[in-house]
C-alpha positions in Angstrom: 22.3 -77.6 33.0 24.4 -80.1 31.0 27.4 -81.7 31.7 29.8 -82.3 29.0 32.2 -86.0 29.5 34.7 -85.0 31.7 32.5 -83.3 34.1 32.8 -79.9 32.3 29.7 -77.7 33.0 28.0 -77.0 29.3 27.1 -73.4 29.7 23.9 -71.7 28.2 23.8 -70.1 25.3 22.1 -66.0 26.6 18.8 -65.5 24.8 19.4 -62.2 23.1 16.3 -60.2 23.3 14.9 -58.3 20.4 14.5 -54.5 20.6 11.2 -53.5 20.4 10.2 -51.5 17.3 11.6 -47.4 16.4 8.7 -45.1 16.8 9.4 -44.8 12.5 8.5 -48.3 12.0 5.6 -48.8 13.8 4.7 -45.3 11.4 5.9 -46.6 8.4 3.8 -49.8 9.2 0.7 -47.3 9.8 1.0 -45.6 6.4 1.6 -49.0 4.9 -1.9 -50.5 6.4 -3.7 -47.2 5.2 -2.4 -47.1 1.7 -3.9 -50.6 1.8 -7.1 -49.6 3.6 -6.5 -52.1 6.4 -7.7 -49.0 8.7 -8.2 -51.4 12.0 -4.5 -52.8 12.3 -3.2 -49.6 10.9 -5.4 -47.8 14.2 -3.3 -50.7 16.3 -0.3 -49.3 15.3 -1.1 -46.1 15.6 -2.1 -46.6 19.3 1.4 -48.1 20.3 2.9 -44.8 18.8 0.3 -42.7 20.8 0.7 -44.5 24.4 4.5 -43.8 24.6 4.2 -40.3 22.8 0.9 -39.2 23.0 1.4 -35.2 21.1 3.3 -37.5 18.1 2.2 -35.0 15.3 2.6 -37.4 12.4 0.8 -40.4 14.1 -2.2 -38.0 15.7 -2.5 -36.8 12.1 -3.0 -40.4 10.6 -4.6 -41.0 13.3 -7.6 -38.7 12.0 -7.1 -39.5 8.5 -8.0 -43.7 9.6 -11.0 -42.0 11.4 -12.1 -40.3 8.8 -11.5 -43.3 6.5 -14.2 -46.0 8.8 -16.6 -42.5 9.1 -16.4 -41.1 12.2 -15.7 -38.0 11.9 -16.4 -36.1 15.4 -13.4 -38.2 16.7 -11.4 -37.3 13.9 -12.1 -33.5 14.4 -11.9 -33.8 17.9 -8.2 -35.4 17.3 -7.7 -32.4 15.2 -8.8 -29.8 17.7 -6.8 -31.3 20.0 -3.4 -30.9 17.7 -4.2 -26.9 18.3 -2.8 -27.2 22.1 0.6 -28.9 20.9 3.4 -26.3 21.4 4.1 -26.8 18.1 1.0 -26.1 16.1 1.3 -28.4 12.4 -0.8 -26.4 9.4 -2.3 -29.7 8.5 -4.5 -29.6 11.7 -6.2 -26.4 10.7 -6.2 -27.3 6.7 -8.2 -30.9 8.3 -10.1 -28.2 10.6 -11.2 -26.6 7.4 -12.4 -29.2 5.6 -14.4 -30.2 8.2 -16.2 -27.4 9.5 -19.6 -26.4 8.5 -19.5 -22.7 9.3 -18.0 -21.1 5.8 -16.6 -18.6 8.2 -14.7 -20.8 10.6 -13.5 -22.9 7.9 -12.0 -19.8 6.9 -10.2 -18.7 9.6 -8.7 -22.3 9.8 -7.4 -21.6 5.9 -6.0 -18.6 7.2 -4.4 -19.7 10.4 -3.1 -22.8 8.1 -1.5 -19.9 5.4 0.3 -18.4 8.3 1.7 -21.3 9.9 3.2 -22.5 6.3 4.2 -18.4 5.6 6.2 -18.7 8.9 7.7 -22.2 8.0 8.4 -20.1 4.2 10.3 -17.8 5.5 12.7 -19.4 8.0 11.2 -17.8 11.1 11.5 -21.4 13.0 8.7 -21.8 15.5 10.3 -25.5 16.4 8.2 -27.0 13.8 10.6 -28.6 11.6 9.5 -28.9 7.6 10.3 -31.4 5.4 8.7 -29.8 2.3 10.5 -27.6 0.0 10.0 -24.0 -0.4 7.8 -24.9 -3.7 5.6 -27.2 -2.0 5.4 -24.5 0.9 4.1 -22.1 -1.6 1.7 -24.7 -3.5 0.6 -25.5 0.0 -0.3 -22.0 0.4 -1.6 -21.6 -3.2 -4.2 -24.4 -1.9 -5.5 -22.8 0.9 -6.0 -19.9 -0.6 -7.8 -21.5 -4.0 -9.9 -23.9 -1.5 -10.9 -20.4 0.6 -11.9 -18.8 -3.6 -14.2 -21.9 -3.3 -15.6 -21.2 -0.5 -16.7 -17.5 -1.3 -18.0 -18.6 -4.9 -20.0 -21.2 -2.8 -21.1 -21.0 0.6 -20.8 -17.3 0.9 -21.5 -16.3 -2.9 -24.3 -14.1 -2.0 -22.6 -12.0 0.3 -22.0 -8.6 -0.9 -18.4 -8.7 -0.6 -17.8 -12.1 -2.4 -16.7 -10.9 -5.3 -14.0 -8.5 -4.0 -12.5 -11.3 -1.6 -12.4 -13.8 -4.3 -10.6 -11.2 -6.3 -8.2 -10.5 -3.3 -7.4 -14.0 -2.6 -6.6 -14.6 -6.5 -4.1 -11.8 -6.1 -2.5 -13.2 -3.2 -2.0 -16.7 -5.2 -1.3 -15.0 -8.1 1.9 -13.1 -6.6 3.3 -16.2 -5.3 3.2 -18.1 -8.5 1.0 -16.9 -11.8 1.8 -19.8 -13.2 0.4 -22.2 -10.7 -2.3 -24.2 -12.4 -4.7 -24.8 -9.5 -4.7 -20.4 -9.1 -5.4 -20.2 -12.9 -8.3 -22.8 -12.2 -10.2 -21.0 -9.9 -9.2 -17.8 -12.0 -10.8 -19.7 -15.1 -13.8 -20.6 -12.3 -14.1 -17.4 -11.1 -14.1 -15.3 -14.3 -16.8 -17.8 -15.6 -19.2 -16.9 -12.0 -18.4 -13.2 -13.5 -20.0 -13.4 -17.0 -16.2 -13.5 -18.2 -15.8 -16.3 -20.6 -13.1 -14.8 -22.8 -10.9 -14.4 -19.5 -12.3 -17.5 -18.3 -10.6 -18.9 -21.1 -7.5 -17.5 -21.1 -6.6 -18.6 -17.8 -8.2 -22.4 -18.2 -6.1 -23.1 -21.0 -3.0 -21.8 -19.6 -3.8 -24.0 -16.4 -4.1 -27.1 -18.5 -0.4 -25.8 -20.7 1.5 -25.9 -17.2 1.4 -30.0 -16.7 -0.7 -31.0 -20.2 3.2 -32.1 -21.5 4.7 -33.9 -18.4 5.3 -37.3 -18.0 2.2 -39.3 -16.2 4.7 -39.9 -13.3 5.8 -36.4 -12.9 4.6 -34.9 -9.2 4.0 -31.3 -10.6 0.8 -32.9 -12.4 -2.4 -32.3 -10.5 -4.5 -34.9 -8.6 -7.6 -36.5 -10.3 -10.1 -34.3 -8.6 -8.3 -31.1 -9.9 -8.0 -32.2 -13.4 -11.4 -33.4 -13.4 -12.4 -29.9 -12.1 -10.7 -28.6 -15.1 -12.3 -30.7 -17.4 -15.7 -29.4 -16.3 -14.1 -25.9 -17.2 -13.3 -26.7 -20.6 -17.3 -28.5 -21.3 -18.6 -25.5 -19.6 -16.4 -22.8 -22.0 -17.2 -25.6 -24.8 -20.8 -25.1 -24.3 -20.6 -21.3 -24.5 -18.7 -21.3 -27.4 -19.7 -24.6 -29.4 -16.4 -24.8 -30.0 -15.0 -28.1 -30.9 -11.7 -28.0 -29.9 -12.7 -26.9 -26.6 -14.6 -30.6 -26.3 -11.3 -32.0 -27.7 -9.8 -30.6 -24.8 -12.1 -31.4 -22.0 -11.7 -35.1 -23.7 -8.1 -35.5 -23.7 -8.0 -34.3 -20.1 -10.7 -36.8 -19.2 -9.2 -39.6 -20.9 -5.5 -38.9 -19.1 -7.6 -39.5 -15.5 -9.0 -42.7 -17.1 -5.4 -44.2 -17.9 -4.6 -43.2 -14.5 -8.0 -44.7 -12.9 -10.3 -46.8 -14.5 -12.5 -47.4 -11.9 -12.8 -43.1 -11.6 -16.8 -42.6 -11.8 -17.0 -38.8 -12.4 -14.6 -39.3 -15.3 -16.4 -41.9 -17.2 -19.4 -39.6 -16.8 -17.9 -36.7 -18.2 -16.8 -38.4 -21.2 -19.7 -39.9 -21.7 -21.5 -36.3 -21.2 -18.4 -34.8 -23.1 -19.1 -37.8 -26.5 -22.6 -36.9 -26.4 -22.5 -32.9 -26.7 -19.9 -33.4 -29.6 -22.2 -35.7 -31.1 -25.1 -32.9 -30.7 -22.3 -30.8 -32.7 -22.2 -32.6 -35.4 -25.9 -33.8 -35.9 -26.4 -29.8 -35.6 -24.3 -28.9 -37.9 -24.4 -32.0 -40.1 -20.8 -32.3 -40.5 -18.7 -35.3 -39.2 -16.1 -35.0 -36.0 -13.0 -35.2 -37.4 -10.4 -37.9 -35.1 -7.1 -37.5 -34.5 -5.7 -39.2 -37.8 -7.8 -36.5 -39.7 -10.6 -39.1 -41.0 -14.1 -37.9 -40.4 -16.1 -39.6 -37.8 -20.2 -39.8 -38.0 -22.2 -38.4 -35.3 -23.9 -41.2 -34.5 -20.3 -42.9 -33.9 -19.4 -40.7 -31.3 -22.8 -40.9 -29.9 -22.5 -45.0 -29.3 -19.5 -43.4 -27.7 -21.3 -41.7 -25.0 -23.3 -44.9 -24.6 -20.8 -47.0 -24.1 -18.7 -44.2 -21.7 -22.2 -43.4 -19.6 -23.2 -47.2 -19.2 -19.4 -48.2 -17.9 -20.3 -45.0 -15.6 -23.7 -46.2 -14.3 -22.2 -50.2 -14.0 -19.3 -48.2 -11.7 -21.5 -46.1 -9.6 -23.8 -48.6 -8.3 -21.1 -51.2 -8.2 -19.0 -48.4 -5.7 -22.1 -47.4 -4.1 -21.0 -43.7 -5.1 -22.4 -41.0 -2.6 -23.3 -38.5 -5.8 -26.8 -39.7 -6.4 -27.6 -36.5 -8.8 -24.5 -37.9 -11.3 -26.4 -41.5 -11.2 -29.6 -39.7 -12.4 -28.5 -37.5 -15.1 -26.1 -40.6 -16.4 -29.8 -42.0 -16.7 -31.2 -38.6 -18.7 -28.4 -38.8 -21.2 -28.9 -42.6 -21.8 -32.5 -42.2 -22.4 -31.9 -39.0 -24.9 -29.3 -41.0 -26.4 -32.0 -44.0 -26.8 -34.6 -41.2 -28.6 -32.0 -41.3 -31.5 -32.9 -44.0 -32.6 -29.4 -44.4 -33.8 -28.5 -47.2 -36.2 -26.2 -49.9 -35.6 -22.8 -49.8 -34.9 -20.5 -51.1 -37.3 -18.4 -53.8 -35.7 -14.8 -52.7 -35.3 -12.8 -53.8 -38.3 -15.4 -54.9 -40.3 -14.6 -51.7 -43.4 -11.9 -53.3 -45.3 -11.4 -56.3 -43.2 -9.3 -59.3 -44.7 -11.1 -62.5 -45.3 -9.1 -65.8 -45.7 -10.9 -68.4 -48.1 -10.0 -71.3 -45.9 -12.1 -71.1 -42.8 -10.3 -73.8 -41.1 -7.5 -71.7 -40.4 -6.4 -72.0 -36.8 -6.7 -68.8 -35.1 -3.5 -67.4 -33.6 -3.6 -66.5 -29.8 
């Protein structure tokens, strides 16, 4: 050590050593590193969580969410299986459980065991488990499990005798908590449709889209792309029943609200393209043009390049993503090729009808 003039010792300075990261941090860090898809450092993170508190809930639960993510899923339901011997038993292992399962029957029991878990949690029974969710989320939670175990009886188990009634009976257990809820007046509108019931079919599919159609596109009560796609497949199916064209209009304004959220969404550029081409069916049928929003009639064969272009952005996307549906890929193809048989003429460029033209072409163009 130093020695300052004078002879006077120079102490040292103590190296101050830096607390290791809270257990929220090194989760925060996880979710981070998933949102990004950086799966691999987010496992590493994970794994420092798990060594010093192995029965974590929240990190054994991303834990099988990253698994899932890079494919192996045997780990990932083996994680989950293994979140049934905590003392404190989380509904999201059994809703995971669910998913997973490839017995119709065990998937639902999991639903089941999940709806209890989140009934408990509802009603303030405390089983140690503490929520963080809100007694609406609880019961849209709930709602969920109970529409996704609909899906499996109209499915899986659709020709067992006593599909009907339990579809029926799980309907009127989501309908009691909230009739209002538009994912239970989806698979209503679903159901009813499986039952030869368009008129009620309708009823409820419309009042599904009026419970979020006028929120904001950052308000959390709006549904997730997959269920307003869903319900956009409801609205082309009833549209096809009824050649009705507002019930096209419909399935299109829903279809383009997923596009402004996701571009890049494959099944939405599909439907609209699908969704373009049957109005444009209408209206060669009928021999009347569509009319748009500003009340101008639209030619057929407009709205039929607008299936074209909608269906090849759709085909660019899916082989571009490598998309898992193959069946979407090839009826994309159909509807291009029936598209191609009529022979339609060219399209007029946009702004070319009443376009201004300046008589000095050496005007420099503004950027």
């Amino acid at each position: 050590m130093g020695r300052l003039k004078g002879g006077k010792q120079l102490r040292g300075v103590p190296h101050q050593v830096k607390a290791p990261p809270t257990t929220d941090k090194l989760l925060a860090k996880a979710q981070q590193l998933v949102a990004q898809c950086d799966f691999d450092l987010s496992r590493k993170f994970i794994d420092r969580i798990l060594q010093s508190d192995p029965n974590n809930l929240e990190a054994r639960e991303l834990l099988g969410v990253v698994l899932l993510e890079i494919g192996d899923v045997e780990t990932a339901r083996q994680n989950f299986r293994g979140m049934l011997d905590f003392a404190v038993v989380p509904p999201s292992a059994h809703l995971y459980l669910a998913q997973l399962d490839e017995n119709p029957h065990s998937a639902l029991v999991h639903y089941e065991a999940a709806i209890g878990l989140f009934s408990t949690q509802l009603k303030g029974k405390g089983s140690g488990l503490a929520s963080h969710e809100s007694d609406e989320e609880l019961k849209s939670s709930i709602i969920q499990a109970l529409c996704a175990m609909v899906e499996i009886w109209m499915s899986d188990l659709c020709m067992e005798e006593s599909a009907e009634a339990n579809c029926d009976a799980l309907l009127a257990r989501a309908t009691s908590i909230d009739q209002n809820n538009a994912a239970t007046l989806q698979s209503l509108a679903s159901c009813r449709l499986s039952q030869s019931r368009p008129d009620d079919a309708r009823v409820a599919v419309e009042r599904s889209w009026a419970a979020w159609r006028d929120l904001d596109p950052d308000d959390l009560r709006r549904p997730d792309i997959p269920q307003r796609i869903a319900l956009a497949k409801l609205f082309l199916e009833l549209a096809q029943h009824y050649t009705e064209l507002a019930l096209f209009e419909n399935a299109l304004a829903i279809l383009q609200d997923v596009l402004a959220s996701d571009d890049q969404e494959v099944m939405g550029w599909y439907l609209e393209g699908w969704c373009y081409l049957l109005m444009a069916e209408h209206g060669r049928t009928a021999g009347v043009a569509i009319t748009s929003e500003d009340g101008d009639g639209v030619p057929w064969t407009e709205i039929a390049h607008d299936a074209k272009e909608c269906l090849e952005s759709c085909k660019s996307l899916h082989i571009a993503q490598e998309h898992p549906d193959d069946q979407v890929l090839q009826h994309v193809q159909e509807l291009l090729t029936e598209i191609d048989l009529l022979n339609l003429p060219p399209r007029a460029e946009d702004g070319a009808e009443g376009e201004w033209v300046d008589d000095d072409d050496d005007d420099v163009e503004m950027s």
